[in-house]
N, CA, C and O of each residue as an XYZ file, in Angstrom:
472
protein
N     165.234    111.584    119.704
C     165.078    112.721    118.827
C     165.669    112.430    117.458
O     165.131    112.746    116.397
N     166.694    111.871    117.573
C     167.426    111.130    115.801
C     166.607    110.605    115.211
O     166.400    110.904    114.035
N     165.941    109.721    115.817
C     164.815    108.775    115.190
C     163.527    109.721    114.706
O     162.958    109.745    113.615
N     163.307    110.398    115.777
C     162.099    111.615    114.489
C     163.128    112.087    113.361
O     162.856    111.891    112.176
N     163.931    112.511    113.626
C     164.332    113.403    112.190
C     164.719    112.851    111.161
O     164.841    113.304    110.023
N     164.995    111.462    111.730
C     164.904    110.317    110.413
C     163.519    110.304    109.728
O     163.472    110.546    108.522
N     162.208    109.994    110.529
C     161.141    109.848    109.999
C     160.775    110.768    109.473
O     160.106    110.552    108.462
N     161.001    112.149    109.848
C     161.004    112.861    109.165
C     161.456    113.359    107.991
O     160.792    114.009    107.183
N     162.431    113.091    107.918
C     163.038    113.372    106.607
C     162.527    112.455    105.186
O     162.293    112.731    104.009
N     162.505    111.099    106.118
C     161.790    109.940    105.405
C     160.672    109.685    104.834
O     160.380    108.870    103.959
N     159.791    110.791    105.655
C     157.897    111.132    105.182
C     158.634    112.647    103.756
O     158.239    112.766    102.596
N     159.399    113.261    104.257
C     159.244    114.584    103.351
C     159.919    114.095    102.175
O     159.633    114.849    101.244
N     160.822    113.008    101.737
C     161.294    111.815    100.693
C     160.249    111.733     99.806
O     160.225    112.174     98.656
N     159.371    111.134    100.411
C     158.132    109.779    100.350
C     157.143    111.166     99.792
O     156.206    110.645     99.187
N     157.000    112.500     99.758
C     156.089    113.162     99.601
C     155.819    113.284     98.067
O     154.677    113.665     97.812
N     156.436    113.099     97.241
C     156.530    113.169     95.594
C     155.492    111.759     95.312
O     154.628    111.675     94.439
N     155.823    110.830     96.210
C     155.744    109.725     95.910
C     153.547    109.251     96.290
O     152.578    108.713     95.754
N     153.899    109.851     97.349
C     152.495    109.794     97.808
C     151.485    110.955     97.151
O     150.293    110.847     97.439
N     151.941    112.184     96.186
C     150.708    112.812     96.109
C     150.762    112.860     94.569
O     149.968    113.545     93.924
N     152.073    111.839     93.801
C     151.486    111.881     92.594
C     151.957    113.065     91.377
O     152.899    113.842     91.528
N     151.492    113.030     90.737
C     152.518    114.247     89.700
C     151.378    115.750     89.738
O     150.167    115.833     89.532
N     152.107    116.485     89.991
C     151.955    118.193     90.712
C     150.690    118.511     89.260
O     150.927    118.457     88.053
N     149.763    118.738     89.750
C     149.097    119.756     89.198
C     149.338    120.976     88.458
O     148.674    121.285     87.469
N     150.398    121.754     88.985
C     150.813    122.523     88.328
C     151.865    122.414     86.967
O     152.941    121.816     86.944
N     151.292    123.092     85.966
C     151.707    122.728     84.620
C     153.200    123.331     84.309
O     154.050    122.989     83.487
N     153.180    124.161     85.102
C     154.606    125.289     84.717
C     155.688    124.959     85.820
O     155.494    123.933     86.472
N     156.763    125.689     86.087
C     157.394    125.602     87.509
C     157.939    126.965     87.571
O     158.491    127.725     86.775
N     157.625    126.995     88.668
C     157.824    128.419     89.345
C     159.368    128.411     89.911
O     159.622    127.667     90.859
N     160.319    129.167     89.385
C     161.733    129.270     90.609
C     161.452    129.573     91.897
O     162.005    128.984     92.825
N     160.511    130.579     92.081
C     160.242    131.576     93.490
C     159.457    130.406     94.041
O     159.214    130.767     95.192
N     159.080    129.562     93.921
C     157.814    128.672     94.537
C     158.597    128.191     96.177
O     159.820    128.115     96.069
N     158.225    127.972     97.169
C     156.920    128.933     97.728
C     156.847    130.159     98.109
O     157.734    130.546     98.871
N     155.952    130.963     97.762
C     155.712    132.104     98.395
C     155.279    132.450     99.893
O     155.439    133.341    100.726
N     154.632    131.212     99.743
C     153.394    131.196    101.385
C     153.398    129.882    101.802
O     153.960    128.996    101.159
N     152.890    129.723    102.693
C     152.750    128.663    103.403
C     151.771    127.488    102.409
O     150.843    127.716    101.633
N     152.249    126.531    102.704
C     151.708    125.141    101.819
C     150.105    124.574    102.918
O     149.832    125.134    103.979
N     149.438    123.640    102.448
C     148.195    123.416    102.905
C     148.052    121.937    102.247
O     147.994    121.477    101.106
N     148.020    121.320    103.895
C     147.886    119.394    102.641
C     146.816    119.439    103.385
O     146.811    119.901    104.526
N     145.670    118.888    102.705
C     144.122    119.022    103.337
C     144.267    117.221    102.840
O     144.706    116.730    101.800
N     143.546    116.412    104.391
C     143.539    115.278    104.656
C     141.606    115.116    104.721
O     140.867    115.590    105.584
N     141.172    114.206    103.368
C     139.888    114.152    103.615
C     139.495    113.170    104.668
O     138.611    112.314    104.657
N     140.187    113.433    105.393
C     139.701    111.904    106.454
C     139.691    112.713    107.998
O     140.015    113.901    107.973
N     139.403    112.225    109.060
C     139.343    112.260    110.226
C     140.910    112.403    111.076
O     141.863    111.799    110.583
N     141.106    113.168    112.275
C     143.108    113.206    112.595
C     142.710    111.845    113.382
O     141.689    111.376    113.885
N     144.093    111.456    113.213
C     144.348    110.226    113.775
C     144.522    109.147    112.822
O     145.225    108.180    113.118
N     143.964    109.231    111.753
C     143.831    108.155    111.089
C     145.502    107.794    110.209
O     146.450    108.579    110.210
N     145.490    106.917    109.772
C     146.621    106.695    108.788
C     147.306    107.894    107.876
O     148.487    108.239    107.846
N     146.041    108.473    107.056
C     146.528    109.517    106.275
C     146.962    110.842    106.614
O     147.838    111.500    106.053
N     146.022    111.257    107.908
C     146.810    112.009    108.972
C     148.219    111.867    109.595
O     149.070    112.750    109.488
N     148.403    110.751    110.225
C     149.944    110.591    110.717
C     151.038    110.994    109.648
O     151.886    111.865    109.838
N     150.911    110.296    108.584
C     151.451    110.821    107.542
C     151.525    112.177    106.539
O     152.463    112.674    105.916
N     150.618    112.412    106.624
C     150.488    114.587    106.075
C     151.125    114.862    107.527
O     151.756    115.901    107.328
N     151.264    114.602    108.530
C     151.656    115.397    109.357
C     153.468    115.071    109.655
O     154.361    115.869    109.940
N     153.499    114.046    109.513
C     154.992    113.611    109.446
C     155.316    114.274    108.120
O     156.046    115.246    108.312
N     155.011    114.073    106.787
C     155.513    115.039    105.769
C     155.429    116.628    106.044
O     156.293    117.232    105.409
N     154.487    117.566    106.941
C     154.670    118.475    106.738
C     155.771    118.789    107.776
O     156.628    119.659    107.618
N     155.639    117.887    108.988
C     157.170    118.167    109.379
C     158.527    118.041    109.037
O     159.457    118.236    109.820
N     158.644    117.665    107.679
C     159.715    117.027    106.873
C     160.099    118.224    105.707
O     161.159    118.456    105.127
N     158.872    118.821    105.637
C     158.853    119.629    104.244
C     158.955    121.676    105.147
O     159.319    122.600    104.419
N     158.653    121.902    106.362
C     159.024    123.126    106.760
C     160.722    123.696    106.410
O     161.109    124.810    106.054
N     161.384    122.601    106.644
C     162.523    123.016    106.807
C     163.274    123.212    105.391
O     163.942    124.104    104.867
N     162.760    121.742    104.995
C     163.125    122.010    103.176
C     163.103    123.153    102.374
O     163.906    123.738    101.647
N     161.566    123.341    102.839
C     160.902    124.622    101.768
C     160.852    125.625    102.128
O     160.578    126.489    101.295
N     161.166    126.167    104.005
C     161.420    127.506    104.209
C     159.889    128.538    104.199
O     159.728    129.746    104.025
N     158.688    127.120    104.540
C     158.063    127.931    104.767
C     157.168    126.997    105.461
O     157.293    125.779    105.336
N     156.413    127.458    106.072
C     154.476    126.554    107.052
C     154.520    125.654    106.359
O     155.161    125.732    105.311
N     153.672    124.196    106.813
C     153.051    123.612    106.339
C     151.961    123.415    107.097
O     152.009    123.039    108.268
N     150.930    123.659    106.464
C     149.390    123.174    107.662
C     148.535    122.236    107.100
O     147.942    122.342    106.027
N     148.488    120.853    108.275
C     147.672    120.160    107.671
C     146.448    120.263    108.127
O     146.327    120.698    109.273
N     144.935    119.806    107.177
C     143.953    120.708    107.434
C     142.779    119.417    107.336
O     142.518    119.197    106.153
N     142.115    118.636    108.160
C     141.648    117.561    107.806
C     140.237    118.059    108.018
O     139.658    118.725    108.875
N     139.790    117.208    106.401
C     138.343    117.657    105.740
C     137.331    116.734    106.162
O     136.500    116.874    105.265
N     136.967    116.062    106.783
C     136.388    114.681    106.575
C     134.944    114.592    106.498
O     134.220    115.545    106.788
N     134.595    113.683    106.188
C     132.850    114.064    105.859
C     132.600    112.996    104.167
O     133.201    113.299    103.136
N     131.737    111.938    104.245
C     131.421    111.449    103.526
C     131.560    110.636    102.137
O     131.173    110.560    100.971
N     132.735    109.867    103.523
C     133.987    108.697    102.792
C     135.235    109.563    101.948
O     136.004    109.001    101.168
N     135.276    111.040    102.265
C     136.796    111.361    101.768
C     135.850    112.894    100.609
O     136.423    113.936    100.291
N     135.012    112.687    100.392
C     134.542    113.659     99.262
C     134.523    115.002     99.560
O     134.791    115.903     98.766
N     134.157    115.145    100.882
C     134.032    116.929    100.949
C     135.827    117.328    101.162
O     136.211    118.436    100.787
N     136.722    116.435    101.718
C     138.001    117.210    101.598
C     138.314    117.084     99.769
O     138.708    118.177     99.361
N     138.254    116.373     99.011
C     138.892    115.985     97.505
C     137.690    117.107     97.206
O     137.997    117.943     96.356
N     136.803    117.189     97.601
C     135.955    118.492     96.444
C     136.722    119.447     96.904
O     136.890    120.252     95.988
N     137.415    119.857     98.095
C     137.615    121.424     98.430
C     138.944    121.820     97.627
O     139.256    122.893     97.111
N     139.858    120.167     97.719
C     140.908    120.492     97.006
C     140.892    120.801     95.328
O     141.622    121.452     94.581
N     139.642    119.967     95.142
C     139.198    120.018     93.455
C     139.127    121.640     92.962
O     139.521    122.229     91.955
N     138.334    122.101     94.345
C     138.074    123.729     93.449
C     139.067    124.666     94.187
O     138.765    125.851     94.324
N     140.128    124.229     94.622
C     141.409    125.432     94.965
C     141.789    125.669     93.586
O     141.567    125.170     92.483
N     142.555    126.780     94.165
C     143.709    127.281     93.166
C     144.623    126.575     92.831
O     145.400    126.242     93.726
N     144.910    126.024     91.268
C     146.171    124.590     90.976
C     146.864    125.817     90.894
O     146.584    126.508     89.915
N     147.875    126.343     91.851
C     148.656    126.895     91.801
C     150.016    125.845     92.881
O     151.006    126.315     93.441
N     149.743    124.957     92.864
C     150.838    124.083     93.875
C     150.916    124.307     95.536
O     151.869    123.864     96.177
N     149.921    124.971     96.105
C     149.932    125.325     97.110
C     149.112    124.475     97.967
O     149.488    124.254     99.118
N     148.169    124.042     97.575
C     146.880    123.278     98.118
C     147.055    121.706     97.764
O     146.800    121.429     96.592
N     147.437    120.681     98.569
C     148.540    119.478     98.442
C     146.799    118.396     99.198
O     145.924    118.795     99.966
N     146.911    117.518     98.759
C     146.210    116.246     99.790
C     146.562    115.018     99.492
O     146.916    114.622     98.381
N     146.458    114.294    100.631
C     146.704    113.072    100.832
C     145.648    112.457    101.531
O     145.006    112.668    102.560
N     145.694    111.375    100.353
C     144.210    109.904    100.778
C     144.879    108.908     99.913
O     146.048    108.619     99.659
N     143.553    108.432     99.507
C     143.410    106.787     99.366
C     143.256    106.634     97.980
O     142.869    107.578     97.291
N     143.602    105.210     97.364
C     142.971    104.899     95.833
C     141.787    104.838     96.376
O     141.257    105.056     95.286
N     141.047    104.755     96.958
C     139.085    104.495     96.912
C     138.597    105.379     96.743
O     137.491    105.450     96.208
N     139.436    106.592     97.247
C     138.540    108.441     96.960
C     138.094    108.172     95.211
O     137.046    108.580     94.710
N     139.240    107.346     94.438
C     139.575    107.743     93.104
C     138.704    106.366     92.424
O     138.282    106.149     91.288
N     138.677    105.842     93.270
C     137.539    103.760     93.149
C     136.225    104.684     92.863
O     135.590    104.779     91.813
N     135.953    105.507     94.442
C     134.236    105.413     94.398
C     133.578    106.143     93.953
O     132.353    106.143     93.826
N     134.530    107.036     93.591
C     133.638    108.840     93.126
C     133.090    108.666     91.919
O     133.086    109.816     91.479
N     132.636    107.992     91.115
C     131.632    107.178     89.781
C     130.769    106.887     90.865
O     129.824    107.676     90.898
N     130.758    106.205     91.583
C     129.279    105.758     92.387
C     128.508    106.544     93.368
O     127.299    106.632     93.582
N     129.859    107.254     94.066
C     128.921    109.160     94.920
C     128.413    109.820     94.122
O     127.279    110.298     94.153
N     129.237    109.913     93.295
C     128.594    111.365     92.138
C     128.642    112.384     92.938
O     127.606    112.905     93.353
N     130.131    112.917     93.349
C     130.881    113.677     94.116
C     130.826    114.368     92.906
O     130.703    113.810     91.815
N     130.938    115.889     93.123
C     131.459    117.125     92.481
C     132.819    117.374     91.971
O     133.344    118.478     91.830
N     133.272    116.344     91.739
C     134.632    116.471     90.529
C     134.947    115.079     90.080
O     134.514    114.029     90.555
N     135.699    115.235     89.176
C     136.263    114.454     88.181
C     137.583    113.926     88.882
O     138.571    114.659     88.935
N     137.595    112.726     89.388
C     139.004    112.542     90.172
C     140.395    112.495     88.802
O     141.610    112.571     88.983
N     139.883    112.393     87.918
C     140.902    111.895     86.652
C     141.448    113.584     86.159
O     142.612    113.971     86.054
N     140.413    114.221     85.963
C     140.290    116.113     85.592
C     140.642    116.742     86.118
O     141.288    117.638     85.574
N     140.471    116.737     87.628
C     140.854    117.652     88.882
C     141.893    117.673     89.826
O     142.281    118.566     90.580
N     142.479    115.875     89.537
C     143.814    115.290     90.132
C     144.872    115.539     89.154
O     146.025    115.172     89.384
């Protein structure tokens, strides 16, 4: 049981690190209000899954509130990065993937701008 709460703590560390600089332009003191949402465009099981799920077990306790991870998958990563593209940038709606979502989306001609929307 030590050894999860190490990894745990160790994925909810690592979470700044893996999703990159926050969307949100302002900072909220009250932040969170509600429960957080890391939407995984990939399939459970996979790499990026183990990990949103080890961070959201890392980040309940921190932040004092849910974390649900929510995996999108469907057509190399695009339908989860579009759903996150058109949430609310209010800091609530979190994902974790790959540099290739951000490689291939010039050649899908996916519905967002990975550079605009990230």
């Amino acid at each position: 049981m030590h050894g999860q709460a190490k990894l745990s703590r160790r994925a909810a560390l690592s979470v700044p690190l893996a999703f990159g600089r926050p969307a949100v332009a302002t900072a909220q003191a009250d932040w969170p209000l509600r429960p957080l949402r890391i939407v995984v465009p990939f399939a459970p099981g996979a790499s990026n899954d183990l990990i949103a799920r080890a961070a959201a077990i890392g980040l309940q306790p921190l932040l004092g509130v849910g974390v649900a991870v929510e995996n999108r998958a469907g057509a190399g990563g695009a339908i989860g990065s579009a759903a996150v593209a058109q949430s609310q940038p209010d800091g609530y709606t979190l994902m974790i993937a790959s540099t290739s979502l951000t490689i291939t989306a010039p050649v899908q001609k996916v519905p967002y701008d990975p550079v605009r929307d990230f």
